[in-house]
C-alpha positions as CSV (number, residue, x, y, z in Angstrom):
1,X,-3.2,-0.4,-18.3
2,X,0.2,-0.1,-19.9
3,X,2.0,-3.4,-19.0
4,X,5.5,-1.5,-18.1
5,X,3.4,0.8,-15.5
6,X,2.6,-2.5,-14.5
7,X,6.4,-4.0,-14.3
8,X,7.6,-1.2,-12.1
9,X,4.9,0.1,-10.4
10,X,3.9,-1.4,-6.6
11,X,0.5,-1.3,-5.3
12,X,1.1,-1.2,-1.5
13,X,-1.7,-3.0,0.5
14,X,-1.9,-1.8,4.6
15,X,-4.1,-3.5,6.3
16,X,-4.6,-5.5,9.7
17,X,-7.1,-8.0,8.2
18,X,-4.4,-11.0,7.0
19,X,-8.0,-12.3,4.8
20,X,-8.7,-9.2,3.0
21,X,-5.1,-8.6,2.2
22,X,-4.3,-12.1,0.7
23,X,-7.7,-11.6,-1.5
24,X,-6.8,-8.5,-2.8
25,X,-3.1,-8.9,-3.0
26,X,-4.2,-12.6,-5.1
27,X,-6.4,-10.8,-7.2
28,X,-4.0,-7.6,-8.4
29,X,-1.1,-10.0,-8.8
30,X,-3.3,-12.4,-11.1
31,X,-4.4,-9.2,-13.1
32,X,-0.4,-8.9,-13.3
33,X,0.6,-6.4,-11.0
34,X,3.2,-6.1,-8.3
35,X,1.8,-6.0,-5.3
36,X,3.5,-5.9,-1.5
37,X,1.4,-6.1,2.0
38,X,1.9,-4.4,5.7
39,X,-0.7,-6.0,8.2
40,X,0.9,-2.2,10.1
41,X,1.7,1.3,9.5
42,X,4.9,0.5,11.4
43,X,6.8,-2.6,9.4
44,X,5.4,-0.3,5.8
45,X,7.6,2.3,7.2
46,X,10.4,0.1,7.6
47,X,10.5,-1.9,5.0
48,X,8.9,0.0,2.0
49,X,11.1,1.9,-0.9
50,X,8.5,5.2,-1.2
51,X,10.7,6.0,-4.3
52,X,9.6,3.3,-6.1
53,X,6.1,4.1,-7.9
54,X,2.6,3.3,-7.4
55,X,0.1,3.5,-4.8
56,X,-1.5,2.9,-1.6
57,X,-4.5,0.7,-0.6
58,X,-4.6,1.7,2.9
59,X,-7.2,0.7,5.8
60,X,-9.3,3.8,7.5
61,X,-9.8,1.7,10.8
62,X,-6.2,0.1,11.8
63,X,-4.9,-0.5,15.7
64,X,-2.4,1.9,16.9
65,X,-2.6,4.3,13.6
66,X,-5.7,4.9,11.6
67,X,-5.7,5.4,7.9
68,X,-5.9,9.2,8.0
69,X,-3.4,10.0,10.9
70,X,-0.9,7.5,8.3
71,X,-1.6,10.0,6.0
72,X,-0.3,12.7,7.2
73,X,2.7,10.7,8.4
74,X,3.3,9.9,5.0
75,X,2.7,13.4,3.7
76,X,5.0,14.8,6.4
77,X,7.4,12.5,4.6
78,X,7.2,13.6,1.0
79,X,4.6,11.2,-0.1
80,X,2.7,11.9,-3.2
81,X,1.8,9.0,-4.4
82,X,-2.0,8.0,-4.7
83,X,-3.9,6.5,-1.4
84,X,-7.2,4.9,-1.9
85,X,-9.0,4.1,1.6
């Protein structure tokens, strides 16, 4: 992968398992990526820049939202970046 994708891109981790999301967000940052994580739908909204490029690893079975019905929150918000479940 092209090291200045990897400088400017975020890879966005939402997830209500704290365990999974430090393991994955350890293992992306190792490979040298920028990585931030939401344990909810709710503080991503809030906090996240959706200008700012990269992607989503997003949780299909959250509390409160699940994975798909955040998609289409984000859609119906402009987002058109990549979401892997």
């Amino acid at each position: 992968m092209n090291s200045q994708y990897k400088e400017k891109a975020v890879i966005r981790i939402v997830d209500d398992d704290e365990g999974f999301g430090d393991a994955i967000r350890f293992m992306l940052k190792t490979d040298g990526w920028l990585v931030s994580y939401y344990s909810e739908t709710g503080t991503f909204l809030k906090k996240d820049d959706l200008d700012v490029p990269g992607c989503i690893i997003l949780d299909y079975q959250m509390p409160l939202v699940n994975g798909l019905e955040f998609q289409d929150i984000l859609a119906h918000r402009g987002y058109r970046q990549p979401i892997i479940f």
